[in-house]
C-alpha positions in Angstrom: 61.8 135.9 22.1 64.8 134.9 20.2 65.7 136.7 17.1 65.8 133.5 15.0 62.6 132.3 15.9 61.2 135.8 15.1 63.3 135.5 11.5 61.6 131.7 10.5 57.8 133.4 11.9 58.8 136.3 9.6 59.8 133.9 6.5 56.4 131.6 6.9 54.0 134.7 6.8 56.0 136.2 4.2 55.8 133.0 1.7 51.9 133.3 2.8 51.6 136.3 1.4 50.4 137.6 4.5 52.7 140.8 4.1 54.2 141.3 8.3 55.1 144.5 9.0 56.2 145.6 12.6 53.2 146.3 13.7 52.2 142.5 13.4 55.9 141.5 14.6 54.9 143.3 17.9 51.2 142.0 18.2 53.1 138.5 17.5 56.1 139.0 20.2 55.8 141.9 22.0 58.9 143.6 20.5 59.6 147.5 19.7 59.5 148.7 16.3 63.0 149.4 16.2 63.2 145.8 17.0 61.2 145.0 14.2 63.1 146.9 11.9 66.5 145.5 13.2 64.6 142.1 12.3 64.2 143.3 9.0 67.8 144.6 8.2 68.7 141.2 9.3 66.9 139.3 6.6 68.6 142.0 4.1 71.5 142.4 4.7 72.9 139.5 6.8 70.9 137.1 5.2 70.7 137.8 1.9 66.9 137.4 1.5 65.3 139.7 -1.6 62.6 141.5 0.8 61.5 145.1 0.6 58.1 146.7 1.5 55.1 147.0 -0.2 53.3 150.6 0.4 50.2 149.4 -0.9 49.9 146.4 1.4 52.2 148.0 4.0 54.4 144.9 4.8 57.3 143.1 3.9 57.7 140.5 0.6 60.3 138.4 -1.2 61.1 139.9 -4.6 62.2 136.4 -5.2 60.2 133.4 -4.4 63.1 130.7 -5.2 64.7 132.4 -2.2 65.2 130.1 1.0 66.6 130.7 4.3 69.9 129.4 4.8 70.2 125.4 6.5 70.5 125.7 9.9 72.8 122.8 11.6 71.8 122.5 15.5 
């Protein structure tokens, strides 16, 4: 599964409030957690997205919620 896919899955749930995690990034596509986590890191720090984990709900959230992911031109 390509990583960008995985990255716009990752931005929907997270705007839902659904709080992913990698456990739900590997029930979703089948990846490792240090997959997962690489997925995460991605968002941060190439990205730019505000996200950080939530112990109480054990997944990721934006702390911002103006934040959108960059335009993509195909």
């Amino acid at each position: 599964m390509p990583q960008l896919e995985r990255i716009y899955w990752l931005d929907r749930k997270i705007r839902a409030q659904e709080y992913p995690n990698a456990r739900t990034l590997n029930e979703e596509f089948g990846i490792t957690r240090t997959q997962a986590y690489s997925d995460y890191r991605f968002l941060r720090d190439r990205l730019h997205a505000p996200i950080e984990i939530d112990k109480k709900r054990k997944g990721w959230y934006y702390t911002d919620a103006t934040f959108t992911l960059p335009t993509l031109i195909l």
